[in-house]
C-alpha positions in Angstrom: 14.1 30.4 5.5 13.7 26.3 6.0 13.2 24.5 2.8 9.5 22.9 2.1 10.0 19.2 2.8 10.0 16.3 -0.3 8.0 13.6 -0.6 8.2 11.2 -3.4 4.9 9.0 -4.1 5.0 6.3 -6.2 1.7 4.9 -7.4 0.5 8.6 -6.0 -2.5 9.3 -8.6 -5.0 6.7 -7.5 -6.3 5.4 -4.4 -3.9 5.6 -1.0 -1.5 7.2 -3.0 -4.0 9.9 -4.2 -5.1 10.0 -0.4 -1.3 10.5 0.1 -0.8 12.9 -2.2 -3.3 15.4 -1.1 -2.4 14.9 2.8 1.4 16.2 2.1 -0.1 19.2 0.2 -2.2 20.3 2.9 0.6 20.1 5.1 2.5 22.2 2.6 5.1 19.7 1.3 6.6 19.4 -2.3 5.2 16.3 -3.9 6.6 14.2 -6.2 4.4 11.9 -8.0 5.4 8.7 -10.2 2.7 7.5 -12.5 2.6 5.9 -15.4 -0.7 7.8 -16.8 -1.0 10.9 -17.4 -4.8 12.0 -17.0 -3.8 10.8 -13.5 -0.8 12.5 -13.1 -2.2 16.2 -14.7 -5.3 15.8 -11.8 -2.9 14.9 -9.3 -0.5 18.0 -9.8 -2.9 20.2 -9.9 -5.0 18.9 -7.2 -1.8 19.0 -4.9 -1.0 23.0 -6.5 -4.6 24.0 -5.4 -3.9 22.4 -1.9 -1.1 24.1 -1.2 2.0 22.0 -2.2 4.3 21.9 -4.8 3.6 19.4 -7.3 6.1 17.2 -9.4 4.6 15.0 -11.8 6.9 12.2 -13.2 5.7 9.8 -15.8 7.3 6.6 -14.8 6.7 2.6 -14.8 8.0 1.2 -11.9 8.6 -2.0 -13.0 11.6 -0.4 -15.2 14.8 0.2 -12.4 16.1 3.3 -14.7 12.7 5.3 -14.6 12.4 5.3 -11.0 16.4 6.0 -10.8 15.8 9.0 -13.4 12.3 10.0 -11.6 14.5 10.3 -8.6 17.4 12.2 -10.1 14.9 15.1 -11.4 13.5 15.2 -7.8 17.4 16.0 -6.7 17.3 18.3 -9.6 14.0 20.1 -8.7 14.2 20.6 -5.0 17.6 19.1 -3.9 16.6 16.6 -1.6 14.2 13.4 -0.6 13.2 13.9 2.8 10.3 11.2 2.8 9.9 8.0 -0.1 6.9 6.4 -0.5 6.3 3.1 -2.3 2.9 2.4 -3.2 2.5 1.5 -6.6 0.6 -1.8 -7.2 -0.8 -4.4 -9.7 -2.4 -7.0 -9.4 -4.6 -10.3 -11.1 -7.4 -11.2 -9.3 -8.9 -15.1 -9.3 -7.9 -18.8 -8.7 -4.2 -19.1 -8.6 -4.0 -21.5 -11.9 -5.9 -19.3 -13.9 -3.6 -16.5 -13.9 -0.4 -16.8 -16.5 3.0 -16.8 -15.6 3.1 -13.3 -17.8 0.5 -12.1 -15.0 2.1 -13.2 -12.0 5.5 -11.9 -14.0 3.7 -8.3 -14.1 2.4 -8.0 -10.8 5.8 -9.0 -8.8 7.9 -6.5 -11.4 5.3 -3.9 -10.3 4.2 -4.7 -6.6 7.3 -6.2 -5.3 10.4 -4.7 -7.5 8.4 -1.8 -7.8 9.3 -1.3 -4.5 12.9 -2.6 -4.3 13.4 0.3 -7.3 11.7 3.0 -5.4 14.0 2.0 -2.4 17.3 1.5 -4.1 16.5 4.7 -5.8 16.0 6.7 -2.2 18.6 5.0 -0.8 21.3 6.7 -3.5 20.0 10.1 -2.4 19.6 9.7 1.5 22.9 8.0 1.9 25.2 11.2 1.4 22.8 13.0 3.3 22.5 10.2 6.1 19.2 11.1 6.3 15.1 10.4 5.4 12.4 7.9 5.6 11.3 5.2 3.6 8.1 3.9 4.0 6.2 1.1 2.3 2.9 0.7 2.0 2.2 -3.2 2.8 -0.5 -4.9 3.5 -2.1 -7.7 6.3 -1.7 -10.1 3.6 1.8 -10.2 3.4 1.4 -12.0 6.6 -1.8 -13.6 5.9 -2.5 -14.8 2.6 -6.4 -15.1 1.0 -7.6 -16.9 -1.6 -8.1 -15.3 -5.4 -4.9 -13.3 -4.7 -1.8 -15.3 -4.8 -0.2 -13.0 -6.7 -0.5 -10.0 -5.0 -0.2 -11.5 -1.6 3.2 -13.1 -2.7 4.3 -9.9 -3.8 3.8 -8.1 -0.5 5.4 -10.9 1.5 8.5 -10.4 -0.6 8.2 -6.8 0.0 8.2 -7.6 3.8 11.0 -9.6 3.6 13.1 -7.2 1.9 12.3 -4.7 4.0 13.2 -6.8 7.2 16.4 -7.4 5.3 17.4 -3.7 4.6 16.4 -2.7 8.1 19.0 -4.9 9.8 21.6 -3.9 7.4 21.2 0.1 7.8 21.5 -0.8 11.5 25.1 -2.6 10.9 26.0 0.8 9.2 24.2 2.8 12.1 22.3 5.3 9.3 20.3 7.9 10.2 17.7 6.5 7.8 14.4 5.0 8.3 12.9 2.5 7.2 8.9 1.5 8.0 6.6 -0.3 6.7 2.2 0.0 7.1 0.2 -3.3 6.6 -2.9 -1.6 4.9 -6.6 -3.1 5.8 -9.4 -3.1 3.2 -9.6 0.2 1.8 -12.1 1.8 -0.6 -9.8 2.3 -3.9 -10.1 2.2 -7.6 -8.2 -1.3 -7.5 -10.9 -3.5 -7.4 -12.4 -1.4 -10.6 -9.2 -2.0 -12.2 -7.5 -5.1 -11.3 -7.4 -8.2 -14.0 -9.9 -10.6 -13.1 -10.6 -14.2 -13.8 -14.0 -14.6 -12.3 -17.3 -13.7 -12.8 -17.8 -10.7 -11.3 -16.4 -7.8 -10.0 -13.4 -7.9 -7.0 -14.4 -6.4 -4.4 -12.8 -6.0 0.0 -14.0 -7.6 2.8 -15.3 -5.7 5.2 -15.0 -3.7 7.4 -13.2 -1.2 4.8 -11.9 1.9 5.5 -11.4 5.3 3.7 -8.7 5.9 1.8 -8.1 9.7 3.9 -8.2 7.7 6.6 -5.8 5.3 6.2 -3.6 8.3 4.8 -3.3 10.3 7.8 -2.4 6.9 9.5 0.3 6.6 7.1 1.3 10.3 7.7 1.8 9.5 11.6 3.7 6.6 10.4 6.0 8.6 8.2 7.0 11.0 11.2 7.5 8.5 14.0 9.0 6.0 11.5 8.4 2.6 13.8 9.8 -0.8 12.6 6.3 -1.4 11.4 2.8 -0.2 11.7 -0.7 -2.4 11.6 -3.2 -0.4 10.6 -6.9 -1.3 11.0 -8.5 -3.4 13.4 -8.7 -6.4 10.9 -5.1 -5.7 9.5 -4.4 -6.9 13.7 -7.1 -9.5 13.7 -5.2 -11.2 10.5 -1.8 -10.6 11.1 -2.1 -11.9 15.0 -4.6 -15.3 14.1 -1.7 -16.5 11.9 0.6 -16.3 14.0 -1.5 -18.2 17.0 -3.8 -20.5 14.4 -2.4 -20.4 11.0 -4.2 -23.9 10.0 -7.7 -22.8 11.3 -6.9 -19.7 9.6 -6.2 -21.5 6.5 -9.3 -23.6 6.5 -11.5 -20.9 7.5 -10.1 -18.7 4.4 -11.4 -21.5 2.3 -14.8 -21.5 3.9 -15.7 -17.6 4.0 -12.8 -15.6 2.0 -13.5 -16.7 -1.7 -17.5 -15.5 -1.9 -17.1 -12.4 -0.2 -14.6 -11.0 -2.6 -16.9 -11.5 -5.9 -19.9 -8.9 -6.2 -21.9 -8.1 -9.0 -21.2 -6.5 -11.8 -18.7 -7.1 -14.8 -15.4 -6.1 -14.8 -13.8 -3.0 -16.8 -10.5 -2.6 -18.5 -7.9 -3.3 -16.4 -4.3 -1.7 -15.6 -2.0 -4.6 -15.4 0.0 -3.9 -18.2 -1.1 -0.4 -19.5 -2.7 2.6 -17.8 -6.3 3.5 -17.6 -6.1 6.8 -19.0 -8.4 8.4 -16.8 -8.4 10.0 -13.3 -9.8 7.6 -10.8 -9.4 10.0 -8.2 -8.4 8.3 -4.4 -12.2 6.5 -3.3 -13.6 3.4 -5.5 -17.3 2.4 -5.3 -17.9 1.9 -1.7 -17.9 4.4 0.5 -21.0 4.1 1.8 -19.9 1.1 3.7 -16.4 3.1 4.3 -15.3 3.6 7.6 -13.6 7.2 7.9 -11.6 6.1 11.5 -9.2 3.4 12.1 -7.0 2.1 14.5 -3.1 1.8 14.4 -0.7 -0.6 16.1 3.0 -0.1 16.0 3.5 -4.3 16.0 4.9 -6.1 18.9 7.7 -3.1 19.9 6.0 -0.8 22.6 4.8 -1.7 25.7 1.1 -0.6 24.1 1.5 -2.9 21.7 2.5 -5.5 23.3 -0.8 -5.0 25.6 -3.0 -4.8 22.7 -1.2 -7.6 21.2 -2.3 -9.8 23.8 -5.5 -8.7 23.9 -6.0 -9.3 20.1 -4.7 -12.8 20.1 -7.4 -13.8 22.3 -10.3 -12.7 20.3 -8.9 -12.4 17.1 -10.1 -15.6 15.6 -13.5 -15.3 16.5 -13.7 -11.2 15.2 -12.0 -12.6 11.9 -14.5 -15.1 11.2 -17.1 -12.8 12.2 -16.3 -10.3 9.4 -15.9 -12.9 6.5 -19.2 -13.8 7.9 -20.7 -10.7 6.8 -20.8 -10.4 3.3 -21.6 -13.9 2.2 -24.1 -14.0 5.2 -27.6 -13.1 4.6 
């Protein structure tokens, strides 16, 4: 009888990762879940028990190297194997760049960007006697194009894209059997902007258009099993990622003009989880979803022929669509 597959979620109690979680249960996987709360991670297991997985909860700060490695060993325990490793947990301060303190900016790069190198260190000790499984980091389109009011955050995913890239080249000198992939995320409707440190009046909130969490999930899932060098997910994840690299000044100045505005709303903001959990289950949506798109659009970057079609298209019009959708929000 063939074993259930593993998956291992990091950040998988909130948000995508919630999203996440419940998509590999439905499909019947085993589910490991790294958290550091743990109303989140008692919702999440038995969430993913009543959809038909096998749930693994694992209390764990990513930031700390030796709780991922010793999350990941009790997976091997468990089941025996990683067949899929996700890294999704995130921080991250939200406001001018100067007003966050080098304590902040310390917190969200241990979380948002080492985070990640843990989670993927700790795979790769498992899947390299195997020769075997998938790694997959959830980016984002600001690790290619940077806003304003989140310096530290996009700087973190940069570095996350840069490691990747890095890693990828050498598990093709060894010729592994592993993969590696990365998905640069759109706006989706999470509990991050109800929970993200803030320093401005107001509460954070995405520019539009934003997307579902279950949405950009199952594009996630589809990314998992085809495992391409990289995935652009949402039409505005392509619109960003392509104007930078045809217009990066314009794209610059026309951040300043429309991109600081339209991320404030109304509203005061809660208590955050930068350097302590919010002990309570935020579930996978935040507070929009009636403006929440439940389709989006995928693009496997610059390597098929598809892509390369779209690509061109894009680049064309992606300047003006860009604009168009800063426009939205701050115009009445």
């Amino acid at each position: 009888m063939r074993q259930r597959p593993v998956v291992v979620i990091t950040g998988g109690t909130a948000g995508v990762g919630r999203a996440l979680a419940r998509a590999y249960a439905r499909r019947g996987w085993r589910v490991a879940v790294l958290a550091r709360g743990r109303a989140g991670l008692t919702a999440t297991a038995a969430e993913v028990a009543r959809l038909g997985g096998e749930p693994l909860p694992l209390r764990a700060d990513v930031a700390e190297a030796g709780q991922v490695f010793t999350s990941a060993e009790a997976v091997m325990e468990r089941w025996g194997r990683i067949d899929l490793w996700i890294n999704n947990a995130m921080v991250t301060v939200f406001g001018p760049a100067e007003r966050a303190t080098p304590e902040e900016y310390a917190r969200v790069t241990s979380v948002t960007y080492l985070g990640t190198v843990h989670g993927t260190l700790a795979a790769l000790r498992h899947m390299r006697p195997q020769d075997g499984g998938t790694i997959l980091q959830i980016g984002s389109a600001l690790a290619y194009r940077s806003i304003p009011l989140q310096a530290a955050y996009c700087a973190a995913k940069a570095a996350v894209r840069g490691f990747t890239d890095s890693l990828r080249s050498e598990l093709l000198h060894d010729q592994s059997r592993i993969r590696l992939t990365m998905a640069q995320l759109p706006a989706v409707d999470t509990p991050q902007f109800d929970w993200a440190r803030t320093h401005v009046h107001g509460r954070p909130q995405p520019v539009p258009p934003i997307h579902t969490p279950e949405a950009v999930a199952e594009a996630v899932v589809a990314a998992a099993r085809s495992a391409p060098r990289e995935i652009w997910i949402g039409g505005p994840s392509m619109q960003a990622i392509l104007g930078t690299m045809v217009a990066p000044g314009w794209m610059d100045r026309m951040m300043a003009r429309k991109a600081w505005d339209s991320q404030i709303g109304p509203g005061k903001a809660r208590a955050d989880n930068l350097m302590e959990p919010v002990e309570r289950d935020m579930g996978a949506a935040g507070r929009f979803g009636d403006e929440a798109s439940d389709s989006v659009l995928s693009l496997s970057g610059p390597t098929t022929r598809t892509g390369l079609a779209a690509g061109g298209l894009l680049l064309a019009g992606a300047a003006l669509a860009t604009a168009a959708i800063l426009a939205r929000r701050r115009d009445p």
